[in-house]
Backbone as numpy.savetxt, mean C-alpha at the origin, in Angstrom:
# Nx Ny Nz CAx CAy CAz Cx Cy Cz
-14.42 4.73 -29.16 -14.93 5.86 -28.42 -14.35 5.85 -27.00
-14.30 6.67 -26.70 -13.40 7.22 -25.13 -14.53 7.06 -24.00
-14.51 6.59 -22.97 -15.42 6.75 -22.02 -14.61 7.22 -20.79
-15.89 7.87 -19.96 -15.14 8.71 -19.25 -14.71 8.21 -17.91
-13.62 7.68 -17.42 -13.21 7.10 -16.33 -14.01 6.86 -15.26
-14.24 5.75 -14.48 -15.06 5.61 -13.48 -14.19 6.18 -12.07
-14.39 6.48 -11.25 -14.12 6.48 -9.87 -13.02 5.30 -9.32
-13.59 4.26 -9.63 -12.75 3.48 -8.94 -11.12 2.88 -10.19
-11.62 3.33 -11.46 -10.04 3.32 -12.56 -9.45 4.74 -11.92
-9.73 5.70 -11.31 -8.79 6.14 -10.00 -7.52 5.50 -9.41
-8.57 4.17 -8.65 -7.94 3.65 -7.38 -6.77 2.67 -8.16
-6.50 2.22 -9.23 -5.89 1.00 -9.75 -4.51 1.44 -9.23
-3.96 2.63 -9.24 -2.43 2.21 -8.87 -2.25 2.59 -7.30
-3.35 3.51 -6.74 -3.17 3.06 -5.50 -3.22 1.75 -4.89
-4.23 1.17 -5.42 -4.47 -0.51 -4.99 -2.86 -1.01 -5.06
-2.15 -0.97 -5.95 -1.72 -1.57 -6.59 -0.18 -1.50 -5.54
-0.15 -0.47 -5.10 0.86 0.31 -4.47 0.34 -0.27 -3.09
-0.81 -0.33 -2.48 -1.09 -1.15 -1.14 -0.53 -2.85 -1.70
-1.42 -2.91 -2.34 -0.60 -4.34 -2.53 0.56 -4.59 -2.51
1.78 -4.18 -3.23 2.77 -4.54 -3.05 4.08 -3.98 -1.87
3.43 -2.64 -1.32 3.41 -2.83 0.46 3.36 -3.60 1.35
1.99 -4.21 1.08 1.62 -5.39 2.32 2.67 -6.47 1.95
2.82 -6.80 0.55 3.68 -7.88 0.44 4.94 -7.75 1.26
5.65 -7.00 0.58 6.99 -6.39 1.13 6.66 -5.99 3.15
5.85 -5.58 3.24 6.09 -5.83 5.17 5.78 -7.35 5.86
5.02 -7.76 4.97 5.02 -9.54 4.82 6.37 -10.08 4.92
7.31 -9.84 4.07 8.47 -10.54 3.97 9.55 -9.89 5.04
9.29 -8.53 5.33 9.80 -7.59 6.58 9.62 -8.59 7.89
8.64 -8.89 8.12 8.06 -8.88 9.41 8.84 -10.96 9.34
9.09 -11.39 8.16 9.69 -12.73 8.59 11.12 -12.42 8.64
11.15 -12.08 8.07 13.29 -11.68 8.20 13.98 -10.73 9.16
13.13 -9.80 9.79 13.63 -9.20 10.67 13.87 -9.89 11.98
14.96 -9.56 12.56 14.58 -9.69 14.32 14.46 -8.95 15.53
14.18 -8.48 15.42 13.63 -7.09 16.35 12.41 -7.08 16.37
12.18 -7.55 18.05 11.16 -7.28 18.46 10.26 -6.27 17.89
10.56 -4.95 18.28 9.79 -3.91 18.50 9.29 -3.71 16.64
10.35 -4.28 15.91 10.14 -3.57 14.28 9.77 -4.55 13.38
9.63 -5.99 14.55 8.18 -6.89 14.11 7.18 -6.67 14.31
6.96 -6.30 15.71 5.35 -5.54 15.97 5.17 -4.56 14.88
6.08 -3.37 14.47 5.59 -2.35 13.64 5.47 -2.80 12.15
6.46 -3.79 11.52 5.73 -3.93 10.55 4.24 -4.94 10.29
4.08 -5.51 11.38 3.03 -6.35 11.67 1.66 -5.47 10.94
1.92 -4.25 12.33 1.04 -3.33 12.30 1.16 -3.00 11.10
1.53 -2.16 10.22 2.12 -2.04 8.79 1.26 -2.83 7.86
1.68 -4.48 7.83 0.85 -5.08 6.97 -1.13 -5.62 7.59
-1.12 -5.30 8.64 -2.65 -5.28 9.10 -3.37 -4.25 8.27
-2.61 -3.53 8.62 -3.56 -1.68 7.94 -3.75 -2.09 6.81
-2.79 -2.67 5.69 -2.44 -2.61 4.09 -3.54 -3.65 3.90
-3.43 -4.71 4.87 -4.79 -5.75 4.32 -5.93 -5.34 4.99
-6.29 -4.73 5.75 -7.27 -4.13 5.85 -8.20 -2.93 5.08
-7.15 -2.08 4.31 -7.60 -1.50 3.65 -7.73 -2.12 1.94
-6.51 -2.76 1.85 -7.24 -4.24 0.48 -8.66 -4.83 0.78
-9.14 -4.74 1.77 -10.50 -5.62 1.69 -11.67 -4.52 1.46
-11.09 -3.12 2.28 -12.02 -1.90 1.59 -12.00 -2.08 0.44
-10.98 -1.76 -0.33 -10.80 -1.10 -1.58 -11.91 -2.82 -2.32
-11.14 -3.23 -2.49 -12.07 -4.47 -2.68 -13.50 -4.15 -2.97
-13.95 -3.95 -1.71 -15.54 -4.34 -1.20 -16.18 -3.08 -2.58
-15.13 -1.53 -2.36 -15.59 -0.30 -3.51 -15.51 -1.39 -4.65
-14.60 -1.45 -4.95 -14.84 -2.33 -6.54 -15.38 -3.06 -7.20
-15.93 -3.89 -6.03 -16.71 -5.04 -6.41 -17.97 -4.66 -6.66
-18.16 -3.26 -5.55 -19.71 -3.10 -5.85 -20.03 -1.66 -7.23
-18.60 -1.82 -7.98 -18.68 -0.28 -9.00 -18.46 -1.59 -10.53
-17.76 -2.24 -10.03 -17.24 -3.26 -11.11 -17.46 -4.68 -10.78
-16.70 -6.02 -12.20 -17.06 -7.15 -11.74 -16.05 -7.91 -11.39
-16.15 -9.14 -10.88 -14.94 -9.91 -10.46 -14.16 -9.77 -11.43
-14.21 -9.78 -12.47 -13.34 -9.83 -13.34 -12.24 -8.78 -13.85
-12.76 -8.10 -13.44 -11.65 -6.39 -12.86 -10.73 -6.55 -11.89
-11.40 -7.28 -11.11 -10.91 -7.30 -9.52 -9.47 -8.68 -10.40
-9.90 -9.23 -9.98 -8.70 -10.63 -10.70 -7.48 -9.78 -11.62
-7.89 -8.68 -13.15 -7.39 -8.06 -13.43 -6.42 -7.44 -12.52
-7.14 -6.93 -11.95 -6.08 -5.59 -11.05 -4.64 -6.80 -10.20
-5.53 -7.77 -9.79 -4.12 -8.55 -8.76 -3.33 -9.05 -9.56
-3.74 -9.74 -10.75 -2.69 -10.11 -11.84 -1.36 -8.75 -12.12
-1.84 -7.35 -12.13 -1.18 -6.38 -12.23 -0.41 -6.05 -11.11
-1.11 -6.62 -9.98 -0.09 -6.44 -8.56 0.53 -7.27 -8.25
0.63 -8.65 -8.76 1.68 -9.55 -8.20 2.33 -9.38 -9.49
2.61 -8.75 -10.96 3.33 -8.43 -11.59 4.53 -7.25 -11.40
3.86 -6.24 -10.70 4.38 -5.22 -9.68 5.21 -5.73 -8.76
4.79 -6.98 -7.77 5.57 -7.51 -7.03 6.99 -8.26 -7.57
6.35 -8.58 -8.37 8.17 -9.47 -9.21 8.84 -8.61 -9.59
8.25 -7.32 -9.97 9.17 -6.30 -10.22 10.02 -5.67 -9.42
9.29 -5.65 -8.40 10.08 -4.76 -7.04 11.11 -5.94 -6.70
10.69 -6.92 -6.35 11.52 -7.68 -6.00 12.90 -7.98 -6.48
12.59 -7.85 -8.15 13.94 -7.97 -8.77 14.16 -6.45 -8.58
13.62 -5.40 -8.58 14.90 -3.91 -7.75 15.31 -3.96 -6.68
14.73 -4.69 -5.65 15.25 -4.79 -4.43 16.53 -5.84 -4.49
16.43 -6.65 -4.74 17.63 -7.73 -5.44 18.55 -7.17 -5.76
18.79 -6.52 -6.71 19.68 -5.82 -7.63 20.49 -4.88 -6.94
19.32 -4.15 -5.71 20.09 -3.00 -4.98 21.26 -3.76 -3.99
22.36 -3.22 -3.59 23.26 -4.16 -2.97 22.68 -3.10 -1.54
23.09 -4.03 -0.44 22.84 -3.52 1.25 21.83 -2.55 1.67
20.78 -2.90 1.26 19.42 -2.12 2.01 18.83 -3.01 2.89
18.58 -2.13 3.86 18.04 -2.37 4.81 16.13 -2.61 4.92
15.77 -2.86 5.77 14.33 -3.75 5.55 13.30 -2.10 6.20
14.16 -1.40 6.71 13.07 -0.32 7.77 13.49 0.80 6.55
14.47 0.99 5.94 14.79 2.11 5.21 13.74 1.79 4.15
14.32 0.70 3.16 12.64 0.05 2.03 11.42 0.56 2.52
11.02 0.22 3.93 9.82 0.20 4.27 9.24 1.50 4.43
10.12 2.45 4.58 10.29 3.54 4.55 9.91 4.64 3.33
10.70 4.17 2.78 10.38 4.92 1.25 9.72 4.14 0.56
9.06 2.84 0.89 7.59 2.25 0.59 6.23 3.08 1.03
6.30 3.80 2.02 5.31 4.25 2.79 5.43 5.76 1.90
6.39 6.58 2.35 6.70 7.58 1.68 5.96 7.74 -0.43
6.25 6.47 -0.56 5.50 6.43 -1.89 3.98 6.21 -2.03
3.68 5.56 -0.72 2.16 5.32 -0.59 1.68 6.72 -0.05
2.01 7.47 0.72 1.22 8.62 0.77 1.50 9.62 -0.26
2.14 9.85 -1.27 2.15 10.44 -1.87 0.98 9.82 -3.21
0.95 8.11 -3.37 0.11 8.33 -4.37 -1.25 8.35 -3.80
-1.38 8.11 -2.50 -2.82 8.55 -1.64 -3.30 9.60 -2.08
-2.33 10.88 -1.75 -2.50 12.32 -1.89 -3.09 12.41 -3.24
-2.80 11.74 -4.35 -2.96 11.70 -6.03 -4.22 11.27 -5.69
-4.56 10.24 -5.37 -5.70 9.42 -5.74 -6.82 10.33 -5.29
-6.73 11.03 -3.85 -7.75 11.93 -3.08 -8.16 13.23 -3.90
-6.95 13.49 -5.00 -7.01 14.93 -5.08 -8.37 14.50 -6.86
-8.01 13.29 -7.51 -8.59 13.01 -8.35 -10.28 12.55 -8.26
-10.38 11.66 -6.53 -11.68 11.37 -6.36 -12.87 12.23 -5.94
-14.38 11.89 -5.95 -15.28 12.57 -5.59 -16.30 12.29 -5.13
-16.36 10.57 -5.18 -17.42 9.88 -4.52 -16.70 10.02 -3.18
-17.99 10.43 -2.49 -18.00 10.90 -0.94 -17.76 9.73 0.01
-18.18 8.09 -0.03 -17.71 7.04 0.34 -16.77 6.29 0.38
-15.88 6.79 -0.89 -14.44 6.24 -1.03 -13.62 7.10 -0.40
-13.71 8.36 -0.64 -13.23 9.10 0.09 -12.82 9.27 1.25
-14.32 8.91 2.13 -14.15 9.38 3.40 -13.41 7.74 4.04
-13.90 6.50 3.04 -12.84 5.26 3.75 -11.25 5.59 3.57
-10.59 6.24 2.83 -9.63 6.49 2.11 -8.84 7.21 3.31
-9.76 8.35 3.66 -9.22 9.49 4.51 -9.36 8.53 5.82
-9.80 7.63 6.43 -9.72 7.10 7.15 -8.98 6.24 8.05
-8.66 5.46 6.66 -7.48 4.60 6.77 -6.38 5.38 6.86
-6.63 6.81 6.28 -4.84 7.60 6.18 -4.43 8.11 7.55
-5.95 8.41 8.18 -5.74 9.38 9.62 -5.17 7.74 10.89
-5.82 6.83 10.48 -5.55 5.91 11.39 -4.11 5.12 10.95
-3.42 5.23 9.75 -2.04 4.75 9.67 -1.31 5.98 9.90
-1.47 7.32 10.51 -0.73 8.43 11.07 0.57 8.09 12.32
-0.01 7.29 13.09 0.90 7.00 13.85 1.98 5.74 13.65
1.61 5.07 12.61 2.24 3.93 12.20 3.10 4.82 11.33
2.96 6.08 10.44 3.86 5.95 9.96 4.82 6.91 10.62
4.23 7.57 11.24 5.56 8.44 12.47 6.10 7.47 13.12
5.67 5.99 13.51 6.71 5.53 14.43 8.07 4.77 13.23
7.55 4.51 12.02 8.44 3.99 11.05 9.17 5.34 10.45
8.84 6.28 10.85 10.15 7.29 10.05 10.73 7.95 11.49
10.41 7.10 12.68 11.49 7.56 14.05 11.94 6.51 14.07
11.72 4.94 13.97 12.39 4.04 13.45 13.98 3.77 12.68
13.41 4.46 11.54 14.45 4.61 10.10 15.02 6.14 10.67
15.06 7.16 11.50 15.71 7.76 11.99 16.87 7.15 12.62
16.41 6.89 13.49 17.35 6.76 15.19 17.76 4.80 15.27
17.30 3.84 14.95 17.41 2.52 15.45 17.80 1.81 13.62
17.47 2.63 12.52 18.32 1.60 11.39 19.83 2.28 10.81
């Protein structure tokens, strides 16, 4: 029998898509050297784990640990994946990636918002998006003008 999706089987590939963000500005923020585009991906992976501990806190209290464990097993599977495309790609740069990392995160934001309806996820959701606004204008004047 079919049951009808919860709210937070929504959030699984957004999660999933923060997660392997934060990773990837994780590994940004050690290999780069530039000042200014260490601070920004710093900032970058603060937001991403900050909003992992939201998303979290929704899940834990809709579902059980055992979902939660699920879902990261699926995101550090995600992560080996990217990793071997990023590998594979020859001469990319760490602000351009990060770039069309972000670019993919607001677009599956936009998905996830247009699907949800609990008024609490929501409004953390929309929150986190209005307060990474300027993080991500300074990473696409970044990947403009300085990569």
């Amino acid at each position: 029998m079919l049951r009808k999706p919860s709210e937070v089987d929504y959030l699984e590939n957004y999660y999933i898509v923060n997660y392997t963000a934060a990773i990837y500005y994780k590994h940004a923020i050690l290999t780069t050297k530039k000042p200014y585009l260490k601070r920004l991906f710093k900032s970058l992976y603060n937001h991403k784990k900050a909003l992992k501990t939201d998303l979290d806190t929704h899940i834990l209290e809709a579902r059980d640990q055992e979902y939660l464990d699920e879902l990261l097993v699926k995101c550090k599977n995600e992560v080996l994946r990217m990793q071997r495309k990023i590998s594979s790609a020859a001469n990319l740069k760490s602000g351009r990636i990060c770039t069309e990392m972000e670019n993919h995160f607001g677009k599956q934001l936009k998905h996830t918002l247009s699907l949800l309806t609990d008024g609490k996820l929501r409004n953390t959701l929309l929150a986190h998006k209005h307060s990474s606004e300027s993080l991500r204008n300074q990473l696409t004047t970044v990947s403009k003008y300085l990569i």
